[in-house]
Each structure stands twice: as structure tokens, then as C-alpha cells.
C-alpha positions as MATLAB code, in Angstrom:
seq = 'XXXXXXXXXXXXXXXXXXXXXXXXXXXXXXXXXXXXXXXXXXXXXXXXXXXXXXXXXXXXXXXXXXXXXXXXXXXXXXXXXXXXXXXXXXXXXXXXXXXXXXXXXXXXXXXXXXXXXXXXXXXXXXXXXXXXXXXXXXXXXXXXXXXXXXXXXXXXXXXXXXXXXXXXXXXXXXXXXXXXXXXXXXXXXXXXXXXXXXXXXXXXXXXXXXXXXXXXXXXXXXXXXXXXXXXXXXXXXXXXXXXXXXXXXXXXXXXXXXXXXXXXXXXXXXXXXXXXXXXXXXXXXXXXXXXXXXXXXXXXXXXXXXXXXXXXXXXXXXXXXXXXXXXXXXXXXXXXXXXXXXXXXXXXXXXXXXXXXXXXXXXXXXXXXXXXXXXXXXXXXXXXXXXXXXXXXXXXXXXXXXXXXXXXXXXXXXXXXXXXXXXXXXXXXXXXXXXXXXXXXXXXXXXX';
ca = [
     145.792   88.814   98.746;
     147.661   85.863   97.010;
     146.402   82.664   97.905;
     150.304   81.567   99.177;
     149.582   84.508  102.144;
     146.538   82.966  103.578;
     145.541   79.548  104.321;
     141.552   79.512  103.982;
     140.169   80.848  100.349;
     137.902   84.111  100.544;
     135.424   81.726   98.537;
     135.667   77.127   98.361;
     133.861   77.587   94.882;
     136.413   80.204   93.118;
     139.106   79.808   95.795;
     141.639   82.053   93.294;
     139.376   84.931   93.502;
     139.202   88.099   95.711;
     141.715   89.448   98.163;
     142.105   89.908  102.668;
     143.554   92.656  103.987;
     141.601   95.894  102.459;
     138.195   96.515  101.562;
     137.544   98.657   98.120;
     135.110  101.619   98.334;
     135.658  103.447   95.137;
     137.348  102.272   91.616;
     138.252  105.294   89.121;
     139.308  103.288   85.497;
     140.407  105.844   82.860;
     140.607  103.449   80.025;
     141.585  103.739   76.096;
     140.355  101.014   73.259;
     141.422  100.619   69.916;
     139.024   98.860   68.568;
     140.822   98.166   65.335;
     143.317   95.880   66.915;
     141.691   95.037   70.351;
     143.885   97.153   72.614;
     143.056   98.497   75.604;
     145.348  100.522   77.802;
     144.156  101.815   81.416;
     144.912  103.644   84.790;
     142.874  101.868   87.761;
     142.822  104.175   90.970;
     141.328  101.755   93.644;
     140.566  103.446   96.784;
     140.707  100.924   99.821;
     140.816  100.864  103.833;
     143.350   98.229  104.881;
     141.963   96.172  107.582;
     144.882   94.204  108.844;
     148.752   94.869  108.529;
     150.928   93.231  105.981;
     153.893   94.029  103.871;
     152.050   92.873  100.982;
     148.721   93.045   99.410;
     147.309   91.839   95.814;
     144.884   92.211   93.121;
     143.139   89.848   90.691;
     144.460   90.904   86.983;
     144.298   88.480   84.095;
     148.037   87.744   82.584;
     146.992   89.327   79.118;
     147.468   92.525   80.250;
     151.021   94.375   81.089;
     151.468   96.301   84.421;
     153.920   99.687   83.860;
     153.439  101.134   87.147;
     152.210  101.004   90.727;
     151.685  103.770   92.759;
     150.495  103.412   96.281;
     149.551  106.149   98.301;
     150.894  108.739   96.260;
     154.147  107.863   96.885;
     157.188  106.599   94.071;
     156.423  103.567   92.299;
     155.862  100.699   94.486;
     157.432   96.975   93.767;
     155.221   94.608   92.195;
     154.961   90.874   91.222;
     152.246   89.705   88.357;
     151.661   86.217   88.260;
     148.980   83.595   87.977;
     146.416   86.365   87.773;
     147.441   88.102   91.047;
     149.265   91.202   91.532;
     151.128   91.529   94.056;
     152.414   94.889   95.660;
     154.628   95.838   98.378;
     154.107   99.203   99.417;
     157.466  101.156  100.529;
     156.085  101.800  104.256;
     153.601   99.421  105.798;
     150.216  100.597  106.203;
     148.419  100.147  109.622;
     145.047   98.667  109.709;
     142.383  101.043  109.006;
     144.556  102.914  107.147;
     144.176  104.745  104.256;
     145.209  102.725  100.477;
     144.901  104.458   97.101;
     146.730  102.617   94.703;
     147.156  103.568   90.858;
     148.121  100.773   88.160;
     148.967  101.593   85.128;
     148.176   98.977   82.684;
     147.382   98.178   78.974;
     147.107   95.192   76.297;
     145.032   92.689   74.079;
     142.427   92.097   76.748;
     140.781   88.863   76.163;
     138.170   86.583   78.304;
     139.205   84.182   81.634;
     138.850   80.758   80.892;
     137.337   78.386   83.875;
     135.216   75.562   84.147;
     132.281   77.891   82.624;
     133.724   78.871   79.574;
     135.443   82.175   78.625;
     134.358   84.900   80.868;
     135.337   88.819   80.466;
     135.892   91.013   78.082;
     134.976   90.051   74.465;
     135.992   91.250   70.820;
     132.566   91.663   68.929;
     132.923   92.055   65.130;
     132.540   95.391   65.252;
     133.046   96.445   69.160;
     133.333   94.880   72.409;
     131.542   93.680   75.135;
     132.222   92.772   78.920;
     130.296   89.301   80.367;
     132.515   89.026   83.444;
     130.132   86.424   85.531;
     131.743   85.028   87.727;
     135.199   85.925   87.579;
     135.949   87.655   84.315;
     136.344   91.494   85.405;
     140.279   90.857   85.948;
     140.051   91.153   82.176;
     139.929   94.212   82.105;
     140.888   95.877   84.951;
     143.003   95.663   88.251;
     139.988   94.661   91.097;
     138.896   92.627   94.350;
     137.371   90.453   91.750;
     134.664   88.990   94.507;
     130.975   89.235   94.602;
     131.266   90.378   98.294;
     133.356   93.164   97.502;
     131.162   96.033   96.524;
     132.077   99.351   95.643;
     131.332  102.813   93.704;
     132.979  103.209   90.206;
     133.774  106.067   87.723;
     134.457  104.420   84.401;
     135.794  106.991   81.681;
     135.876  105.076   78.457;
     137.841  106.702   75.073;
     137.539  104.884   72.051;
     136.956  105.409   68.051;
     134.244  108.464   67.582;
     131.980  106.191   64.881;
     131.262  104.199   68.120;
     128.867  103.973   71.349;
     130.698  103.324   74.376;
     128.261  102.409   77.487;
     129.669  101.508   80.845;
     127.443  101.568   84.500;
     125.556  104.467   86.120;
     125.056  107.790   84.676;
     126.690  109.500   81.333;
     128.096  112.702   83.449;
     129.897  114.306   79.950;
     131.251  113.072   76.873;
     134.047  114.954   74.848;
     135.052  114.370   71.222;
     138.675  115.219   70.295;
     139.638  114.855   66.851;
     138.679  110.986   66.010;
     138.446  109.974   69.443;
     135.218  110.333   72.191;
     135.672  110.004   75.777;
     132.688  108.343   77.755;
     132.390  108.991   81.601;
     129.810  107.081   83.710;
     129.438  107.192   87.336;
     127.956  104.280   89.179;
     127.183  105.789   93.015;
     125.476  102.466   94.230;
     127.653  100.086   95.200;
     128.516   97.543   92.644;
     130.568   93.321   92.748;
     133.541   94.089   89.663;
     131.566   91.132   88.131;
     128.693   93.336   87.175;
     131.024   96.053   85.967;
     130.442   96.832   82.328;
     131.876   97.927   78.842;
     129.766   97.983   75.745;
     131.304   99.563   72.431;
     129.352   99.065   69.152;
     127.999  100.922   66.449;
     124.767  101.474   68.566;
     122.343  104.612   68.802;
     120.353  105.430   72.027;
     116.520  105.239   72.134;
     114.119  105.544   74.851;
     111.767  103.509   76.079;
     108.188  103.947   77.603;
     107.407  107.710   78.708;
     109.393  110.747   79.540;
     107.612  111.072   82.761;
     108.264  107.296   83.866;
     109.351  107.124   87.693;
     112.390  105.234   86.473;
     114.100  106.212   82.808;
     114.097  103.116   80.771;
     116.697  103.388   77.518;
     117.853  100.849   74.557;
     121.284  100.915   72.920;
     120.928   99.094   69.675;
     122.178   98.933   66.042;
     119.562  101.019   64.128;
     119.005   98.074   61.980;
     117.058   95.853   65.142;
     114.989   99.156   65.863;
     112.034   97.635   64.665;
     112.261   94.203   66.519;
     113.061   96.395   69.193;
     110.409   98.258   69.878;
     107.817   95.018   69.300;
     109.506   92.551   71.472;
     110.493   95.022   74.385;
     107.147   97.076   74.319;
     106.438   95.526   77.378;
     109.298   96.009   79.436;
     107.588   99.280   80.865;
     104.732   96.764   82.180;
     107.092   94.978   83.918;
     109.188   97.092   85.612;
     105.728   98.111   87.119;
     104.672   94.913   87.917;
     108.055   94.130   89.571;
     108.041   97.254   91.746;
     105.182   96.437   92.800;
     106.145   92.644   93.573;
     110.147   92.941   95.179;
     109.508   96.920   95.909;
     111.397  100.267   94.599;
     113.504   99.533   91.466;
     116.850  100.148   92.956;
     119.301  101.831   90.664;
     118.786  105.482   88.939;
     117.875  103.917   85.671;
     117.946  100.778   83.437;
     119.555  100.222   80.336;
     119.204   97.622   77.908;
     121.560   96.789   74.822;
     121.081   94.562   72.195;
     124.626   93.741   70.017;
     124.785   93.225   66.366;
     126.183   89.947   66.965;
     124.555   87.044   68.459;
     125.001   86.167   72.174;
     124.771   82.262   73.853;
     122.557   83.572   76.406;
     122.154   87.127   77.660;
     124.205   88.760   80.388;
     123.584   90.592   83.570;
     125.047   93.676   84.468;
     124.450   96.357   87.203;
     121.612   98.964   85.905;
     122.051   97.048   82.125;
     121.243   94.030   79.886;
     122.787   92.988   77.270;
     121.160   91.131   74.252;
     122.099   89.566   70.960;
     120.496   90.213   68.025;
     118.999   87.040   67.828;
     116.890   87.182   71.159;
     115.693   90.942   69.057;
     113.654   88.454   66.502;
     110.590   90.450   66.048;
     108.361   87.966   67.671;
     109.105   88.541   71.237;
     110.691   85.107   71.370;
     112.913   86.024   74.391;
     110.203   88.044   76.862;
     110.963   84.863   79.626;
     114.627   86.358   79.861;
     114.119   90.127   79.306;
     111.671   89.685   83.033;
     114.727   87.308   84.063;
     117.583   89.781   83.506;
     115.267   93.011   84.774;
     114.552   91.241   87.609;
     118.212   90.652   88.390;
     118.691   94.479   89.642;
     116.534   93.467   92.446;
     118.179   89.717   92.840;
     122.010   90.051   91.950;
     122.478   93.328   91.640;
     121.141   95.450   94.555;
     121.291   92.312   96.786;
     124.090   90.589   95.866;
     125.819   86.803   97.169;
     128.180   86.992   99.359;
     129.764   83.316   98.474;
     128.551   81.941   95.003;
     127.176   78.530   97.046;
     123.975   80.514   97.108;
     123.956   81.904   93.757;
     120.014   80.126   94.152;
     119.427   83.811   95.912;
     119.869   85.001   92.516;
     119.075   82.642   89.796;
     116.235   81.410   91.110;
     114.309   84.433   92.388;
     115.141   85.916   88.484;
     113.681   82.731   87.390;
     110.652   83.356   89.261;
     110.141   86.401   87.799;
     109.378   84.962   84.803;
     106.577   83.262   86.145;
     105.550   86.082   87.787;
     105.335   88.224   84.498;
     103.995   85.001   82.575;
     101.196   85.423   84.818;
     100.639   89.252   85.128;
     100.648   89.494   81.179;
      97.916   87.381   81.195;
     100.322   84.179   80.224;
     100.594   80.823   81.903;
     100.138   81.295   85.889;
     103.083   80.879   88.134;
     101.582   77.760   89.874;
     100.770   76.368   86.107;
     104.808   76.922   85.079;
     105.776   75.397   88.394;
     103.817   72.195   88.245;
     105.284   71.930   84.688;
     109.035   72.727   86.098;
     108.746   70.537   89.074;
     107.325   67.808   86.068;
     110.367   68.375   84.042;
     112.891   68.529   87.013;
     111.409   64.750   88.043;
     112.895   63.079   85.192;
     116.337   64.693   85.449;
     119.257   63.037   87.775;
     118.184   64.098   91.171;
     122.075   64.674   92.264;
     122.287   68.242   92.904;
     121.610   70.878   96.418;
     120.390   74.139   95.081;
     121.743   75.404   98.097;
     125.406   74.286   97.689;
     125.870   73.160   94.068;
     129.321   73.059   94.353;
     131.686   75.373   91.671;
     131.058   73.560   88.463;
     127.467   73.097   88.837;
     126.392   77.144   89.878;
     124.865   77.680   86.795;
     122.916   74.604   85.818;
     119.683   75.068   84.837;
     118.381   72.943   87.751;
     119.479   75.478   90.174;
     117.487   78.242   88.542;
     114.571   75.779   88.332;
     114.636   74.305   91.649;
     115.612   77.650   93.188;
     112.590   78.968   91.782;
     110.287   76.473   92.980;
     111.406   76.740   96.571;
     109.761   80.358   96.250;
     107.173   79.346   94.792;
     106.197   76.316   97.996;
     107.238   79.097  100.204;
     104.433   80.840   98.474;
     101.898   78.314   98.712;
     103.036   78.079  102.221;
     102.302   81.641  103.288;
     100.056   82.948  100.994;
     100.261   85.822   98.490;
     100.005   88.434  100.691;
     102.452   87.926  103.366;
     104.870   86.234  100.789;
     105.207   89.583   98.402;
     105.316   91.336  102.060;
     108.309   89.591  102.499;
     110.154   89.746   99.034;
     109.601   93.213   99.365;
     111.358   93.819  103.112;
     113.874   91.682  101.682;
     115.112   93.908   99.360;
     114.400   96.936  100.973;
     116.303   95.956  104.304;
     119.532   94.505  102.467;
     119.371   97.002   99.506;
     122.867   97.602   98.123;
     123.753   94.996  100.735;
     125.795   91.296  100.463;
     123.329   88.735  101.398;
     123.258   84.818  102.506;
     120.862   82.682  101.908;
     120.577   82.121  105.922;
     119.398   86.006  106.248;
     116.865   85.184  103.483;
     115.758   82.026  105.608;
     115.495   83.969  108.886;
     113.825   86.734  107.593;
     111.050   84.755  106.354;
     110.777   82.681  109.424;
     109.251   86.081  110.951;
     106.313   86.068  108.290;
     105.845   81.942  108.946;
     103.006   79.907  111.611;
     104.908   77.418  111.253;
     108.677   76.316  111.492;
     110.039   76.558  108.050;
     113.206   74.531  108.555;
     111.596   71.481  106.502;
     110.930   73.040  103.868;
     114.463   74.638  103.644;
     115.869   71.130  103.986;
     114.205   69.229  101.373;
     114.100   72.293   98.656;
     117.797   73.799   99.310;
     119.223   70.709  101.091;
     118.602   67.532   99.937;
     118.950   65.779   96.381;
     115.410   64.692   96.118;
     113.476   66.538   94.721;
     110.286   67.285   96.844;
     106.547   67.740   95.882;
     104.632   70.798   95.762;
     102.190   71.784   98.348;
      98.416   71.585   96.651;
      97.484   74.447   95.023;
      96.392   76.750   97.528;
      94.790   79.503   95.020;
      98.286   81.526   94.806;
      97.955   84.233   92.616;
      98.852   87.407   91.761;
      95.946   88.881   90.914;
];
């Protein structure tokens, strides 16, 4: 829904983003790249329930792209505005609430990434391929969506594109067809999924898997054959950790994880649902980037399965995947988590003490002292409730909200069950305030 319909933004920090008066259950994107030339053309079937009346509705799609057609409900083509990112339709009859929407857009062009106070954010040309880093707003792109983390739904993503390429998208490879120089690519992602985390990857890549055919969860790498031997030295562990994290935050939540590693080299790796994606320079050969392969596996359980429903507490994410770091650091025989705290909470001291990890405000969601600080507020709940009954609740957490949108006030309520003691100070003075508090002594937190 436009922002000139409504008063009140669906989200303060990205107040442009996401849409009232339907909820999306299932996007179908049949889409077409050229890679020679960057152009994509696509048709979007987005299956919704309305959930008010209006004569309008809208969806976030990025001006690059050209709208043909709308179709809505099956019906002629609808009318249709596109501006300022939103498009608009007007259906011929008004739907009731809880009615039935399927709309079809038919779209194409030279998609190319959002630009926003955190850089450029979508799709992106690679030298040889493409690849989609849509956090936070960047899925409008590429395709026609409720581009908000609170809007969750299935996908089918059929991808064609040159045959000498790999195309990966979310969920499971259900068939892929080569005709003449072109293969087709369809993935279905049954788990519901933010458009944010939705995912291209096209590159001259072959699949390998990793760890053991009889693994409880299929583990595979999509990589240029040239990084094959980095590969397979600095991600030998990965196996170990996906063990060590089921056993920490419970079942691994998705059918299977993926991880990709470009030819070209990335900023910073990105997240997506069921995949990470790597440059080849965190592929070095001397497992230089092991702190963010545990950070971006542990992001299925923190981001991905549980996902934000307003980005003021992206904390729920960044800082429980930067936890997992010193989890692993610890289980791999590393520095313990209480030893890489103390040394945060060190570093973090002579910083400016000007930001609340639990409402950063729009421009600051991704600083580095919200992971940080986010992560030691686990780590002095922790201390305050000892290992056992603090993995006891990690674990209920994600197993009670799986596939769910989460707060950060059901996080603080649900752990106020496993708590003595009122936890509402320590919640103030971690998530709250500027200052930046002290640990709790080290209580012998471990997990071993």
C-alpha cells in the first residue's frame, strides 16, 4: 500500500517499505536473464488474502524495471501506476476483506541494486554472473513483493538463463530442463521466507557436497572449480558446526543448507534463507573467515526461521549470529565465549557510548556495535542463568516461534519464565540504555 493511502508506516526505520491491506502466502517468479547484457525479464504471480477493503492496493518494485501487464484475479488487465518504487493497482471490482488476490505482473529490464543509507542493496552484476544481497530492502530489484521482513511467505523461483551457467535460487532443485542454449532452474522454498532473504545466484559454479551422504541435514557448496581446494580446507568444519549448533538453538530448520562462494570478491558475506554466499577472498586457504561462516550458519536459526518483525530489533538477529561465533570459538577448542566477551565488552568501552541495541534507529541497524553489544546481552543473560537453563531456553525459542515473526519483547518474556530473578534490569541497561554496562563475574559458563 502506497505510503499517500495510510498515515502510520508499516515500519519508522524503512517507512517506504511493505504494504496494508493483503497478506502474501505464496510468490511464483518465472524469470529470464541474459547475462550478457544484464537483462532480466519476469512474471510474478503473488498469491494474497486481502484483509481490509480498498480500491487500491500496491507493491514495492524498484523503477529500473518496466511493468507490461497486471492481471488480478484472473480477470483483463488491471490499471496500474509505477512510481517511486510502488506499484500501484486498481483492480476492476473491489475485493472484500478476506478475499481471495492473485495478481500476475509482467515485468522485465536492467535490474540493478536499491540505493539507501546502507549502500546499494539487491540484485548485483558479477563479472561473470549475478548475485542477489537484498538486506534490508533490496528484493524490489528484482521482483514485484511485500518487500517487509514481517511478510513471510512460500516461493517457487524458476530461473532460465545461459546453459554454461549455475543458477541457484532458495529451497529445493525440483527439475531443470536444457533447451537449446538456455537451462531453466526451478526451486521450491515450502518454509516460509521475508523477500529480503529471497535469492538468485548465477555463475560459472559446479556443485559439491559437503560432509557425509548420510548427514541428518544435506550440506552442499556451489563454487568456481578453481577455489575447490580452499574450499574444502577452510569449510571442513562446517559439518562440526552445524552439530554443535543443533545441539545449542535445537533442530536446524530448513531441508538443507547451501553455501556459495563467487569468483569475485564480496565486502562482507550475505545471508540468505537455506544459503550463504561468499567471495572468493573469505575462500583463502587458511580458514581466515571461520568467525563468519558460524555467523551466517547460525543465521537460519536467528534471521531466517525466526525472523524481525520491525528492523528496531534486528539485535534478535545480529547479535545471537554473533554469538555463535563465540560459541563455535569455544567448541573448536578456540578462545571461550566468556574470554571473547570480556575482550568485546573491552573494545566496546572505548567506542562512543551513543547507541540502544534495542532501537538503533534506521541508519545505525547494522553497526558493528549492535552485533557486539547484542551479543553480550546473551552472553550476561548467560552468566545470569547458567548454561543449562540458558541453552534450554535458546532452544524453546526457536522451536516455539519456528518459521514465525518475532519481537524482541517475546524473546524477553520467554526468558523471564527460565529467570529467579526479575530480568527487567538487565534488559534496560544492555538493550536500553547508552552506557554500556559491566559483565557479571565469571560464573564458570561454559559449554563444555
Amino acid at each position: 500500500m502506497a505510503g499517500k493511502f495510510y498515515e502510520a508506516p508499516i515500519d519508522e526505520y524503512l517507512p517506504q517499505n511493505g504494504n496494508r491491506g493483503y497478506r502474501v502466502s505464496r510468490y511464483e517468479l518465472e524469470l529470464s536473464y541474459r547475462v550478457a547484457g544484464n537483462r532480466l525479464t519476469g512474471r510474478a504471480t503473488i498469491t494474497a488474502v486481502t484483509t481490509a477493503t480498498h480500491p487500491r492496493f500496491a507493491l514495492d518494485l524498484a523503477q529500473a524495471l518496466t511493468v507490461a501487464k497486471v492481471f488480478v484475479n484472473g480477470t483483463k488487465a488491471a490499471k496500474f501506476t509505477h512510481q517511486h518504487g510502488k506499484l500501484v493497482i486498481t483492480p476492476q471490482q473491489r475485493i472484500p476483506a478476506g478475499g481471495a488476490l492473485s495478481v500476475v505482473v509482467l515485468y522485465g529490464g536492467i535490474p540493478k541494486p536499491v540505493r539507501g543509507p546502507w549502500g546499494e542493496v539487491g540484485w548485483e552484476e558479477l563479472t561473470e554472473g549475478a548475485l542477489v544481497a537484498s538486506q534490508p530492502n533490496g528484493a524490489a530489484s528484482w521482483f514485484p513483493c511485500d518487500d517487509h521482513p514481517s511478510s513471510k511467505a512460500s516461493y517457487r523461483i524458476s530461473i532460465t538463463t545461459d546453459s554454461p551457467y549455475y543458477a541457484l535460487a532458495n529451497g529445493t532443485l525440483l527439475r531443470k530442463q536444457t533447451k537449446a542454449s538456455q537451462t531453466t532452474w526451478v526451486y521450491e522454498q515450502p518454509e516460509p521466507m521475508p523477500s529480503y532473504l529471497a535469492t538468485i545466484q548465477i555463475g560459472h559454479y559446479r556443485k559439491h557436497r559437503i560432509g557425509s551422504v548420510h548427514a541428518p541435514v544435506p550440506m552442499q557448496a556451489i563454487l568456481p572449480a578453481r577455489l575447490r581446494a580452499n574450499f574444502d580446507h577452510d569449510f571442513a568444519r562446517q559439518p562440526k558446526m552445524l552439530e554443535v549448533f543443533t545441539e545449542k538453538f535445537g533442530p536446524y530448520p530448513f531441508e538443507g543448507y547451501t553455501v556459495v562462494v563467487t569468483d569475485d570478491e564480496l565486502e562482507i558475506p550475505i545471508e540468505a534463507q537455506g544459503i550463504s554466499i561468499f567471495g572468493a577472498n573469505h575462500c583463502d586457504g587458511r580458514r581466515g573467515a571461520e568467525r563468519l561462516v558460524a555467523h551466517e550458519l547460525a543465521h537460519q536459526w536467528f534471521g531466517n526461521s525466526l525472523t524481525i518483525r520491525q528492523w528496531r530489533d534486528i539485535w534478535l538477529h545480529e547479535g545471537f549470529a554473533c554469538y555463535a561465533e563465540w560459541i563455535w570459538s569455544e567448541a573448536a577448542g578456540g578462545p571461550t565465549a566468556d574470554q571473547l566477551a570480556r575482550a568485546a565488552r573491552h573494545n566496546l568501552s572505548r567506542q562512543p557510548q551513543d547507541i540502544v541495541v534495542g532501537d538503533p534507529g534506521p541508519r545505525r541497524m547494522f553497526d558493528d556495535r549492535v552485533y557486539k553489544r547484542g551479543a553480550l546481552t546473551l552472553h550476561a543473560l548467560r552468566l545470569e542463568l547458567g548454561d543449562s537453563t540458558f541453552f534450554n531456553l535458546l532452544r524453546e525459542w526457536t522451536i516455539r516461534y519456528r518459521h514465525s515473526s518475532v519481537t524482541t519483547e517475546e524473546f524477553t518474556d520467554l526468558a523471564g519464565h527460565y529467570s529467579l530473578v526479575p530480568l527487567r534490569p538487565l534488559w534496560e541497561s544492555w538493550l536500553l540504555a547508552e552506557p554500556l554496562p559491566q559483565l557479571p563475574p565469571h560464573g564458570g559458563a561454559s559449554i563444555a
